[in-house]
ROZA-758910 format. One record per residue (C-alpha): x negated, y negated, z; residue in three letters. Coordinates in steps of 0.02 Angstrom, whole numbers, padded with zeros to 5 digits. Each point is the difference from the previous one (the first is absolute). Layout:
// residues N
+--------+--------+--------+-----+
|     px |     py |     pz | res |
+--------+--------+--------+-----+
|      X |      Y |      Z | ALA |
...
+--------+--------+--------+-----+
END
This chain:
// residues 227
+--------+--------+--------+-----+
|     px |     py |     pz | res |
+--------+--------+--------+-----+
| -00243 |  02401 |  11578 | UNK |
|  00043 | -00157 |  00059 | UNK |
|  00010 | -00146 | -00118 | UNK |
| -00036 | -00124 |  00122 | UNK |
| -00166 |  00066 |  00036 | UNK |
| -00168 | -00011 | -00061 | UNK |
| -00181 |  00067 |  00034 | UNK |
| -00153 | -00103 |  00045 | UNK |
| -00180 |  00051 |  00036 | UNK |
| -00124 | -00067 |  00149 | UNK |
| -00148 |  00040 |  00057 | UNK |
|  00008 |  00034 |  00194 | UNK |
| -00139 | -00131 |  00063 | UNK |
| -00025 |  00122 |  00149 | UNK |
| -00039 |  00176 | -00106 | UNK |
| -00038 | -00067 | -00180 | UNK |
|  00124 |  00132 | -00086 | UNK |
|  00147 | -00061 | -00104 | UNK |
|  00167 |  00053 |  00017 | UNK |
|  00161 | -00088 | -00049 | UNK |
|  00192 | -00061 |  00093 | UNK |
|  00151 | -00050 | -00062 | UNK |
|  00054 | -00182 | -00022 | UNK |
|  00179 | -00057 | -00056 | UNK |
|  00029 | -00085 | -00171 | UNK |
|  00024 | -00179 |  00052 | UNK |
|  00156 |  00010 | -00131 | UNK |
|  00052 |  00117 |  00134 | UNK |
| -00023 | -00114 |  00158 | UNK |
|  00188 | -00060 |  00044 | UNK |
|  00007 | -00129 |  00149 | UNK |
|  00173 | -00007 |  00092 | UNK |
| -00024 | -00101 |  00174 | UNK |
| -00159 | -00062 |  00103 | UNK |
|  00024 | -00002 |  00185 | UNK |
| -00066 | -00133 |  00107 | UNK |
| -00171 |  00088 |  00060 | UNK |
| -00042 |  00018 | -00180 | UNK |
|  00085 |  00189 | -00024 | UNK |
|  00045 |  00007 | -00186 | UNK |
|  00137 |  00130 | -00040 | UNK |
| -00001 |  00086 | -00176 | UNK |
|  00113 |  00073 | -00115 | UNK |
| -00023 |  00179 | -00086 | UNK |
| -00180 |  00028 |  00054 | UNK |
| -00125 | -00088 |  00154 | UNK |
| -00155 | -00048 | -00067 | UNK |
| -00085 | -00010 |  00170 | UNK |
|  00017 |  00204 |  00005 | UNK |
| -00145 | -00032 | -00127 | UNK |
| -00100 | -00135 |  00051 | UNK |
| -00108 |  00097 |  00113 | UNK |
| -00120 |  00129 | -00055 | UNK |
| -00095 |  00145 |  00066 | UNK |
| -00133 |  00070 | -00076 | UNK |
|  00016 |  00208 | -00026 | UNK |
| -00170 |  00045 |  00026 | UNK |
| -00046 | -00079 |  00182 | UNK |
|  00138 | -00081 |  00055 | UNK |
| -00040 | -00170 |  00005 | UNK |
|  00180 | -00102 |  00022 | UNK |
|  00024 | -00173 | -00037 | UNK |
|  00131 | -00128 | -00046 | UNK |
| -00021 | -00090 | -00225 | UNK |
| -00039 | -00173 |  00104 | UNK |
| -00141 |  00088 |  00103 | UNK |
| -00067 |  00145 | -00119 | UNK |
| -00204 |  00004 |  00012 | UNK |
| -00019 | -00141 |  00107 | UNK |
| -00104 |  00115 |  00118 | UNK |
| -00173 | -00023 |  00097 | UNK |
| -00127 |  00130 | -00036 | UNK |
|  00025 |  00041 |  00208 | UNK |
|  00188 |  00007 | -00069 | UNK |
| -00035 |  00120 | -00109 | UNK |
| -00127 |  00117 |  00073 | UNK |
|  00167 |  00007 |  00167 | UNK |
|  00105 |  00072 | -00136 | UNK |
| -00094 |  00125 | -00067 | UNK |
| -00055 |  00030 |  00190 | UNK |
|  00153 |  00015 |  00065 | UNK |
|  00139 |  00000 | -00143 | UNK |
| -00094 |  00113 | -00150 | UNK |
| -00083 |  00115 |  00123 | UNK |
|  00193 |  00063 |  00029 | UNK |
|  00081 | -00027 | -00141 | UNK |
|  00128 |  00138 | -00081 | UNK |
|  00019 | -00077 | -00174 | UNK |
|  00152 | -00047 | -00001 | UNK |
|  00061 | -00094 | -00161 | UNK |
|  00119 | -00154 |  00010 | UNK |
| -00016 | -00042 | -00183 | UNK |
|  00162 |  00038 | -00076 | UNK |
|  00190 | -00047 |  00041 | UNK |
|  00007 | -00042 |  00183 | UNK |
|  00148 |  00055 |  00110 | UNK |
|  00046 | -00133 |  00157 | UNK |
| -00106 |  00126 |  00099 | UNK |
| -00129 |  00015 | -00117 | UNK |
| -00022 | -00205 |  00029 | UNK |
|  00004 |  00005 |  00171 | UNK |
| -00128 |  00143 |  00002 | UNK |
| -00110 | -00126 | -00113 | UNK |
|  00024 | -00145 |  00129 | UNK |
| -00058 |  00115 |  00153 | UNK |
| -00142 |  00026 | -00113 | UNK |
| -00064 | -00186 | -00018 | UNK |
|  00051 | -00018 |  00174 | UNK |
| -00110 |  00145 |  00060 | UNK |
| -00142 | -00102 | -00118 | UNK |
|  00018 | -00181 |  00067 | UNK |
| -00030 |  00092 |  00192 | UNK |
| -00136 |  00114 | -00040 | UNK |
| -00078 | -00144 | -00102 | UNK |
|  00049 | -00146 |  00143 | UNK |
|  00107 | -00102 | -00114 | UNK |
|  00051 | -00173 |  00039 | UNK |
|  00148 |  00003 |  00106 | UNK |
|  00119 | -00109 | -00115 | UNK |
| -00034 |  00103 | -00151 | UNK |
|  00057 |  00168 |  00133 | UNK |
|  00161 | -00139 |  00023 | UNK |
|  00043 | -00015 | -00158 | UNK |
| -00016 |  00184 | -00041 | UNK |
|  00116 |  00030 |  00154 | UNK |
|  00105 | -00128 | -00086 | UNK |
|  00028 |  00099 | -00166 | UNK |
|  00037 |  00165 |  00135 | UNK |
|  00165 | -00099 |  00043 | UNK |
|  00060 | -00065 | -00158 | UNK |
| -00026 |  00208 | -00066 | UNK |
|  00123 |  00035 |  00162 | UNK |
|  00110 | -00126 | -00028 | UNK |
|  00009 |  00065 | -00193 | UNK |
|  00103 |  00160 |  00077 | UNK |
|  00053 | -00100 |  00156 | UNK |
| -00089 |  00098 |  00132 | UNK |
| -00036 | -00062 |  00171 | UNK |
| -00188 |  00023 | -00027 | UNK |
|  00005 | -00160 | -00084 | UNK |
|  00023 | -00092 |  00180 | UNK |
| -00153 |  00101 |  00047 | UNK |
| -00135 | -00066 | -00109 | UNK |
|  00090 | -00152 | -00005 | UNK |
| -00070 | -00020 |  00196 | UNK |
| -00169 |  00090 | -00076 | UNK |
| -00026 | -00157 | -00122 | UNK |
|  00044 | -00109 |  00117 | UNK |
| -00135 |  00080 |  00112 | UNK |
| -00145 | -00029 | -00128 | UNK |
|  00040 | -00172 | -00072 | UNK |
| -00020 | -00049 |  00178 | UNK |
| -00151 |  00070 |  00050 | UNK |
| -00061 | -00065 | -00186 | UNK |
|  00048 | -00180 |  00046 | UNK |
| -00099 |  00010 |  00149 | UNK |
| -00152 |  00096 | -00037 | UNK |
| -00007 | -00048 | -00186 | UNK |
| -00073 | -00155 | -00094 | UNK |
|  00180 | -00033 | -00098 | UNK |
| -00067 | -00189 | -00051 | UNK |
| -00094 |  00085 | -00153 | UNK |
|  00154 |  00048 | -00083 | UNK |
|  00131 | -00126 |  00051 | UNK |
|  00135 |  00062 | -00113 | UNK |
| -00033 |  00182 |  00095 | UNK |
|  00000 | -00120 |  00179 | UNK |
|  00170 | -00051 | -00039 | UNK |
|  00096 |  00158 | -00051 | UNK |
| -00079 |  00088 |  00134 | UNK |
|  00099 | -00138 |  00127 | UNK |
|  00135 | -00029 | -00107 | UNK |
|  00028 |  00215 |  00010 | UNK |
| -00030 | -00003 |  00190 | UNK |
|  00151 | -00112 |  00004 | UNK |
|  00124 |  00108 | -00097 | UNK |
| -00068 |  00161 |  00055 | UNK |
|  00028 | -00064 |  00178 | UNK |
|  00174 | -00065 | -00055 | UNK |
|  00047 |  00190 | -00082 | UNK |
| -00065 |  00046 |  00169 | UNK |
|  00126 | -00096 |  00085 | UNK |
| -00142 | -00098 |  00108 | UNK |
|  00064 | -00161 | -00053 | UNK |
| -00104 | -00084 |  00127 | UNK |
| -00179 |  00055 | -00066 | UNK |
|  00078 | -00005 | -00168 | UNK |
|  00040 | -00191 |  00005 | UNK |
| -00170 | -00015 |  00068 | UNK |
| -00094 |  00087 | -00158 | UNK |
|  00114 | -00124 | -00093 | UNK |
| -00035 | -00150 |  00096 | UNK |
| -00197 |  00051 | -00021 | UNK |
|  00032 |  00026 | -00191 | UNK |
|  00086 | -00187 | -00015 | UNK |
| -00159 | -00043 |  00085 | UNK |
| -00140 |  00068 | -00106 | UNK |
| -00111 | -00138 | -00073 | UNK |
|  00035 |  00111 | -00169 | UNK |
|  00199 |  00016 | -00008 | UNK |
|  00035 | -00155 | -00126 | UNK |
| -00142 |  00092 | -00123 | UNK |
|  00147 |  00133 | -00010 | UNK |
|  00183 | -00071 |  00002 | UNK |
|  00088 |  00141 | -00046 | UNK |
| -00058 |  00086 |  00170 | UNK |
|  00037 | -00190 |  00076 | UNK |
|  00174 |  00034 | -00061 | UNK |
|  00026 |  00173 |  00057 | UNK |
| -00089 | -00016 |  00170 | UNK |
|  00135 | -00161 |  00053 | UNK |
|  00133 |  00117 | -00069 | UNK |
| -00045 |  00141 |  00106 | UNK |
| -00054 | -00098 |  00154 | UNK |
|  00186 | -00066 | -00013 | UNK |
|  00080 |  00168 | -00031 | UNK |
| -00116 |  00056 |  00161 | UNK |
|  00058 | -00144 |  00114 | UNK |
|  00177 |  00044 | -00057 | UNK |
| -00017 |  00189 |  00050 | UNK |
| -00071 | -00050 |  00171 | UNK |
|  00147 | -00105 |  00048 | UNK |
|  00130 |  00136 | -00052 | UNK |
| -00119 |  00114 |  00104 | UNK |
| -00004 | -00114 |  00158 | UNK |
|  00176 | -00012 | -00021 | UNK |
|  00088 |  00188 |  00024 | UNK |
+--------+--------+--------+-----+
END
């Protein structure tokens, strides 16, 4: 038995049954570096592998920010198309690296059939390549471009301005995905935009960050212009 573990209940908002998932011990919760898009790395044991949660009985996947914040339509697509095919398959004890990526095809396979917003499919695509970089597989670069994708389509089809600290990530994290990327020229644009929102002084630690980046992705495209 791992120490680090413990067992808490929900109610799945979708079927009504209870069942329960591991979270770690926050005694347990060791932080040793943050990257620049936000990636935390962990020592000992990654608390993300348990910060999503599927329910056993029908399936219903779903990130601890977004748990039973469902429509009924929401809910009546899952059991539709999610429940009405669903093997039972249990997630609720100690959770392998493909156990969590199993989990996060799960939510991902919700937020389509259930037409989630496109930056919350962004930032799921997000966590994808921080789990790949954890083992240093080139999958990370994939859903990298993936995240990219969505926070795109989210700033131009979504109403950002309700959230503005949400607004700002979302271009602050086009800028250094772009820069990982190695676009440097749409990532200094994200950046510029970022410097730009009306927003950016409400958060100065972004403020800080995004001129640091912008820099380090100005930088990059020089060297690149210049082999």
């Amino acid at each position: 038995m791992n120490k680090a573990l413990y067992d808490k209940e929900y109610t799945c908002p979708v079927c009504s049954k209870k069942f329960t998932s591991k979270r770690v011990k926050s005694a347990f919760v060791k932080t040793e570096k943050r990257d620049a898009d936000f990636c935390v790395h962990y020592k000992d044991i990654n608390p993300m592998f348990y910060s999503a949660f599927v329910c056993p009985h029908c399936g219903y996947s779903s990130t601890e920010k977004n748990f039973g914040k469902l429509t009924v339509a929401q809910k009546s697509l899952i059991l539709s198309k999610i429940t009405s095919k669903w093997k039972g398959k249990n997630y609720s004890g100690e959770r392998t690296f493909e156990d969590t990526i199993e989990v996060h095809k799960l939510i991902l396979l919700n937020y389509n059939i259930t037409h989630a917003l496109d930056s919350e499919k962004g930032k799921l695509c997000l966590k994808f390549a921080w789990f790949y970089r954890s083992i240093n597989d080139e999958k990370e670069h994939d859903y990298l471009k993936f995240a990219a994708d969505f926070f795109e389509k989210s700033y131009s089809n979504e109403y950002l301005e309700e959230d503005p600290q949400n607004e700002v990530n979302i271009l602050y994290l086009l800028g250094e995905i772009n820069r990982r990327l190695e676009k440097f020229t749409d990532s200094i644009k994200w950046f510029q935009l970022t410097l730009q929102s009306a927003h950016i002084k409400d958060y100065p630690n972004i403020e800080k960050l995004t001129r640091d980046q912008w820099s380090e992705a100005k930088s990059q495209f020089t060297k690149s212009k210049n082999k």
